[in-house]
N, C-alpha and C positions, 0 to 999 in steps of 0.2 A: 527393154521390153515396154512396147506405149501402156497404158495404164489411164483410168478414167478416177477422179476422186482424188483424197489422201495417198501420199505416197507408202508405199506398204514397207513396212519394219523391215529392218536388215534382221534375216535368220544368221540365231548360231549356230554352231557344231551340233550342239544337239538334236537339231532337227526340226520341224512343226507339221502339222497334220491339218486337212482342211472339210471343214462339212456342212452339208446344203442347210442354209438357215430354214426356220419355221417349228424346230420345237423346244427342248426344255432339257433333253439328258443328248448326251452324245458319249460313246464309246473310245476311248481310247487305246490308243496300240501298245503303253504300257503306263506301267503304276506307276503314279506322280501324286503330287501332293497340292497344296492351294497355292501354297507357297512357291513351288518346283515350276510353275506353267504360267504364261501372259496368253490372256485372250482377246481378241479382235473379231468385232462385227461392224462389219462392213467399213473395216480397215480404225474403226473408236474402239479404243484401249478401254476395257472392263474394272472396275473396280474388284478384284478378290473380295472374298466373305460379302461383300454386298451385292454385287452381280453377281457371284457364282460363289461355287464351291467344291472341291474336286476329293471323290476318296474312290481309293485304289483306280481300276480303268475307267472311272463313270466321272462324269464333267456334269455337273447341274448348275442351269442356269437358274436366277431367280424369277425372271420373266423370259415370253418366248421371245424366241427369236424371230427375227423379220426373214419372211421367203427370199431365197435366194440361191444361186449355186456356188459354191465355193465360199459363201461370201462368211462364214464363220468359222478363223485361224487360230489354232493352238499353237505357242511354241512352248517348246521343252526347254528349262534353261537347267536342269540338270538330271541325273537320274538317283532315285530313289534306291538307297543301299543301304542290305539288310547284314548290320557286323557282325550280327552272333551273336552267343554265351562268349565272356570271355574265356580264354582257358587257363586250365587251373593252374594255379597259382601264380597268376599273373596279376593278379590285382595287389597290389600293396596301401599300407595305412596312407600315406600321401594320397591318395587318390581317393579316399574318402573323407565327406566331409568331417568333421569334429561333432559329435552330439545325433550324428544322422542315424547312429545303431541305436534300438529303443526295445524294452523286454520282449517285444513281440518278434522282433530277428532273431533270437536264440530260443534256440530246440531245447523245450522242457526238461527233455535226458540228458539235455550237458553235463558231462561231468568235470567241472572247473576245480582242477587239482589248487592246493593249499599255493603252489608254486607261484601261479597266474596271479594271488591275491597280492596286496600292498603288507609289508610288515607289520602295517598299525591299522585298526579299521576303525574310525568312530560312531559306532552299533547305538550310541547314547538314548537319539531318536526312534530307534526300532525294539520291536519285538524276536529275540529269537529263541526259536524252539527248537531244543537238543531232542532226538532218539533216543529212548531210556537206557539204549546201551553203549551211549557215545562218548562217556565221558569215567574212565576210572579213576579211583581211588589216587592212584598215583600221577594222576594229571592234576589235580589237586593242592594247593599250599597246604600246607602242614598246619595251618590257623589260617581262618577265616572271621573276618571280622563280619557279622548279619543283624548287627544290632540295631542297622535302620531299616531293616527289610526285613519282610513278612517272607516267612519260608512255611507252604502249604503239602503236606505231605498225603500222599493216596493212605485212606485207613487199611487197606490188603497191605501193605508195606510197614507197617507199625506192629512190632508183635508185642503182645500185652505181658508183661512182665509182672502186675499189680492184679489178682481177681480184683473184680468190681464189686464190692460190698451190696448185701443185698441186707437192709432195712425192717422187710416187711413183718419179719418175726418181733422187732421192737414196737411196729408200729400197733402191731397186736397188743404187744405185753402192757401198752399205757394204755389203750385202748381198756385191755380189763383191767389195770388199775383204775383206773376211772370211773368205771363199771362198781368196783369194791369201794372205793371210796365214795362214791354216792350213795349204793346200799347201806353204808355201816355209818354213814351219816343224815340219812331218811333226804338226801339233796332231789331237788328237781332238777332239772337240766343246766349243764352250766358250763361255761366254753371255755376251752385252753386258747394257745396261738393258734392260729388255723388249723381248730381241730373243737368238737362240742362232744359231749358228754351222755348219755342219757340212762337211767337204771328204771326209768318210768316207777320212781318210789309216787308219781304223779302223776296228774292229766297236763301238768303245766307248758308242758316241751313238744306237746300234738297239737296241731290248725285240723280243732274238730270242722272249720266250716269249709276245709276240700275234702280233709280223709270223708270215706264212707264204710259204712260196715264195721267200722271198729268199736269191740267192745273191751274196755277196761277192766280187768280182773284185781281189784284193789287188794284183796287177801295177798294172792298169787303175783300180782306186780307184775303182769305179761297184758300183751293185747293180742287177739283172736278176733274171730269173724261169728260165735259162738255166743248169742246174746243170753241175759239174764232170767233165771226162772222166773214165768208170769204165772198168776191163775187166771182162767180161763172162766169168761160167765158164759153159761147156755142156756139156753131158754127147754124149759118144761118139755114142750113140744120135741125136744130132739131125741128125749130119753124114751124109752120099752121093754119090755120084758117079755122072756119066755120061759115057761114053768113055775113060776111065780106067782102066786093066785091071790097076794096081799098086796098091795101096791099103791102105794101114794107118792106120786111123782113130785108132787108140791114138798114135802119133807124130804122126800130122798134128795132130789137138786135145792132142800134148802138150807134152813141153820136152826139150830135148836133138837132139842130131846123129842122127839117124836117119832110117830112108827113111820117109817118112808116102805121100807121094804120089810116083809114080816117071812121068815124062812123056818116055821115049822114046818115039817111035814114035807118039805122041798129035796128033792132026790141032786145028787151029784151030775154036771150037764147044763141045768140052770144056767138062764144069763140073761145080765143086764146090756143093753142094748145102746149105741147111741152114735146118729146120723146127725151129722153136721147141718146138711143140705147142700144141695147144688152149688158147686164152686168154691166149697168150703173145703180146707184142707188144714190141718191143725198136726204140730210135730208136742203130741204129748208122751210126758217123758215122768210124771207125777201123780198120782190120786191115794188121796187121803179117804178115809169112811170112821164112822161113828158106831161104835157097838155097842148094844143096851146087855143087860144081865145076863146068864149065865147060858153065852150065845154059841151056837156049834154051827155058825157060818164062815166060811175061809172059802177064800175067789184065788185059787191056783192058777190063772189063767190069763193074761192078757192079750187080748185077739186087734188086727187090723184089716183092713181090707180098702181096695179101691171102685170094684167092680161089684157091689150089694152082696159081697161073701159067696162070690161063683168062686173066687181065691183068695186065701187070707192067708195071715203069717201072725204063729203063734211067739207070744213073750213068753218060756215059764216063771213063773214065779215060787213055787215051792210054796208046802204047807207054811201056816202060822205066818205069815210076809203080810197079806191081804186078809187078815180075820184070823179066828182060833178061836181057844174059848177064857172069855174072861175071868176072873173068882166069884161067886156066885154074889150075886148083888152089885157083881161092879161092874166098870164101862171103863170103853177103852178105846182112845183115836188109833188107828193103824196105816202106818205110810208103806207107800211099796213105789218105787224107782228104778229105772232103766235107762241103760243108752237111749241116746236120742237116736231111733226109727227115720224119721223122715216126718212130712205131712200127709197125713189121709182123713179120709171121709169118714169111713166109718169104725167105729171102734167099740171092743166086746169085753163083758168080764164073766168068766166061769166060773159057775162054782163048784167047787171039786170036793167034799166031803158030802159025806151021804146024809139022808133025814135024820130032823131031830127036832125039839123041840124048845119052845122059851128062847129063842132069839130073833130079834129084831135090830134093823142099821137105818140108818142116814145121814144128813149133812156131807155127800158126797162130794169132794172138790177135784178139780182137773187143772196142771200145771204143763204148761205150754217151754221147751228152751230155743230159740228159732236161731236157725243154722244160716248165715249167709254164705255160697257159692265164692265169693272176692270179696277180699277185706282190701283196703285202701288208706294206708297209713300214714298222714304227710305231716312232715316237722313244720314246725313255725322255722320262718327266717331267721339264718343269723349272718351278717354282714362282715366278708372278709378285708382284710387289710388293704389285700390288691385284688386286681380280675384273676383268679385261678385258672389255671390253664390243665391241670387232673386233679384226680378225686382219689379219696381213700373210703373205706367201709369196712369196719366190722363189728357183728352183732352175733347176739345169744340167741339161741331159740331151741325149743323142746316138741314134741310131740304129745301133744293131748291122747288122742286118738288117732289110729293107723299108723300109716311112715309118709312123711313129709320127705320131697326129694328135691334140692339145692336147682336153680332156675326153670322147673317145671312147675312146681307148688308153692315156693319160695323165691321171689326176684327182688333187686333192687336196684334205684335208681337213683340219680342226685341233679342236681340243676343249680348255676350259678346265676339266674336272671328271673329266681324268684317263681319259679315252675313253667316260664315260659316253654321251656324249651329241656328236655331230661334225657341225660345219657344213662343207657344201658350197661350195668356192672355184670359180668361175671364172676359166680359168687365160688368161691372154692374153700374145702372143709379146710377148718383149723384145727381139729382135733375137737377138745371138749375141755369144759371145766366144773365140775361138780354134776351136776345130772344134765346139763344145757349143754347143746352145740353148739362150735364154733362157725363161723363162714366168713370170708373176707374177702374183698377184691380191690389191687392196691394200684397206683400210678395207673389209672384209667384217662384218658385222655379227653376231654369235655367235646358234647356236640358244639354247645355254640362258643363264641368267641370272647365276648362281652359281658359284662354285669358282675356285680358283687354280693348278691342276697343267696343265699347257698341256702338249699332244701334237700332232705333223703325222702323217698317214696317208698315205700315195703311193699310190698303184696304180696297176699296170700291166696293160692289160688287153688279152684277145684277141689274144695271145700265139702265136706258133708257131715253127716251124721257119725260118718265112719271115717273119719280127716279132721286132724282139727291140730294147725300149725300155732304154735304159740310163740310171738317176738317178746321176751325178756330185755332186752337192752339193745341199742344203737348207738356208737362214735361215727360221726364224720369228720373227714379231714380233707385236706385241700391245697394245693403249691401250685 
């Protein structure tokens, strides 16, 4: 057949296919590959992958094609044959490379019987983890040698054969030895191994300059919130009378034998008067008086009030307490005393026997005992051997007044970094020992981490007139 150009390729068996040049994809009649197919334009042999590229029926050129009819040839130089899955059990280990199976080929659920395994496995470099119920007794050597290995056992699987000794009652008992032997040798504070001492036979074992409110009862050897009886000055001006028709204020508020108040003739009712002033509140708990000769005046009565005596609250005091009558010619100081009330403004005295005559009083005094609401009790430093990591406490304490109740009215606290930073004890009863109670709280675990200057804190709290916690003694201790 004549022909113009290059002589055109001998086709194979295969076949070839032909299509009008000028674009870029051409269809073919079936699935071939890049490899599988030689292309010709206008009779020039194409480069594969650089000229073209062919997947399943579609032939992409990489540029167009030049216009033309016929003038763009495929041949087929084989067909594209799809072999399948192989079937099963047709594949044998020959046929597989060495190393080409990798953990990601085998199914999680494998169950690789003991069979499958080599008789000896060297596990040296691995980790393995037994099922807690994989392995009996009797799979087991009859001696095992673990003497270079750490054998970690769950605590639920450990049954306690030993009770665990519990301490606290010792830690107590030295604690009031401690306590005795300080008292019976007038000691101030003084420290064991990590552990101090204290029976406050002194002020020497308290940093008055953080406590606050603490008052030392030197007789008594406790501290309270409960200060010391004061006298009280007032000024003239505070004092008045009703019923009273003799009256010299200058002698009654002063000192010396003189007439202050003159109570002939004075009926039972009578009263001496006395306003603070404005903002003045005074917790009097004392008043002395001076009786001249063969006097028949007695003050039954001690009166208070906040609100100018719209309400008041009576002290009794009974005959003879505040006055009575002296031996004729003679004179006589007379004390009369009460719980501490609280502070107020105003304050009264009755006089409760009937008219009479030849008596005369003065040198009146007023004693003050001021109740602090919080006491705040802190130990001086004392420097343990190492950082403690918990705390011990036990101390004495009594009831003045009312009932004191263990971490509502009574707390305590300790600190290893010198009061930076103070853990919270709870305190639980120990019983008691002679009239004092007990309270302890043992193996308490420290806020902070660090330091070595070990403090206890007390406090007494919610304090009043009618409350009055009293600390006798303090041990701390520390591990």
């Amino acid at each position: 057949m004549p022909y113009i150009g290059n002589e055109p390729p001998q086709i194979a068996a295969y076949g070839y296919e032909s299509f009008n040049g000028g674009g870029t994809s051409f269809t073919l009649s079936k699935t071939a590959t890049t490899a599988s197919v030689l292309l010709f334009i206008d009779g020039v042999r194409q480069t594969p992958i650089d000229a073209f590229s062919v997947s399943g029926t579609t032939l992409t050129t990489t540029a167009a094609t030049p216009s033309g009819t016929s003038n763009v040839t495929v041949q087929f130089l084989g067909d594209v044959v799809d072999f399948g899955a192989p079937s099963d059990d047709s594949v044998t280990s020959a046929k597989i490379v060495d190393g080409a199976i990798v953990d990601a080929d085998i199914n999680a659920s494998a169950a690789i019987s003991a069979s499958k395994l080599a008789s000896t496995l060297d596990l040296s470099s691995k980790t393995v983890t037994l099922p807690a119920t994989s392995v009996s007794a009797s799979q087991l050597a009859s001696t095992l040698d673990l003497s270079s290995k750490t054998v970690t056992l769950p605590a639920a699987s450990v049954t306690a054969h030993v009770t665990e000794y519990d301490d606290n009652n010792v830690k107590n008992d030295i604690a009031l030895l401690g306590f005795q032997v300080a008292s019976n040798g007038s000691l101030a504070k003084y420290n064991l191994v990590d552990q101090t001492s204290d029976a406050f036979e002194s002020e020497a074992g308290i940093d008055t300059s953080t406590s606050s409110d603490e008052v030392y009862n030197s007789s008594g050897k406790y501290y309270s919130s409960v200060g010391s009886e004061t006298a009280l000055s007032v000024d003239d001006s505070t004092w008045s009378v009703t019923g009273f028709t003799n009256w010299n204020v200058a002698y009654w508020n002063g000192t010396g034998s003189n007439v202050g108040l003159l109570s002939d003739g004075v009926g039972a009712g009578s009263t001496v008067n006395l306003d603070l002033g404005s903002g003045v509140a005074k917790a009097i708990t004392k008043i002395t008086i001076y009786i001249e000769n063969n006097t028949q005046l007695d003050f039954d009565e001690v009166r208070y009030s906040d609100d100018n005596w719209t309400t008041s609250t009576t002290i009794a005091l009974g005959s003879g307490v505040l006055g009575g009558s002296p031996t004729s010619g003679g004179s006589r100081d007379y004390t009369a005393t009460w719980s501490n009330p609280g502070a107020h403004r105003y304050w009264r005295l009755r006089k409760g026997n009937s008219a009479s005559n030849g008596s005369w009083s003065s040198n009146c005094r007023l004693f003050e005992t001021p109740v602090a609401a919080t006491m705040n009790l802190v130990s001086n430093s004392t420097t343990a051997e190492a950082a403690p990591s918990k705390f011990d406490i036990v101390l004495t304490w009594s009831d003045g007044t009312g009932s004191g109740t263990l971490n509502t009215d009574l707390t305590a606290e300790c600190s290893a970094d010198n009061g930076s930073t103070w853990t919270s004890m709870t305190l639980v009863s120990e019983g008691t020992t002679g009239s004092h109670n007990i309270a302890a709280a043992h193996d308490v675990t420290r806020t902070s981490t660090s330091g070595t200057s070990c403090r206890y804190r007390i406090k007494t709290l919610n304090q009043s007139t009618s409350k009055e916690t009293r600390i006798h003694a303090v041990s701390q201790g520390w591990s």
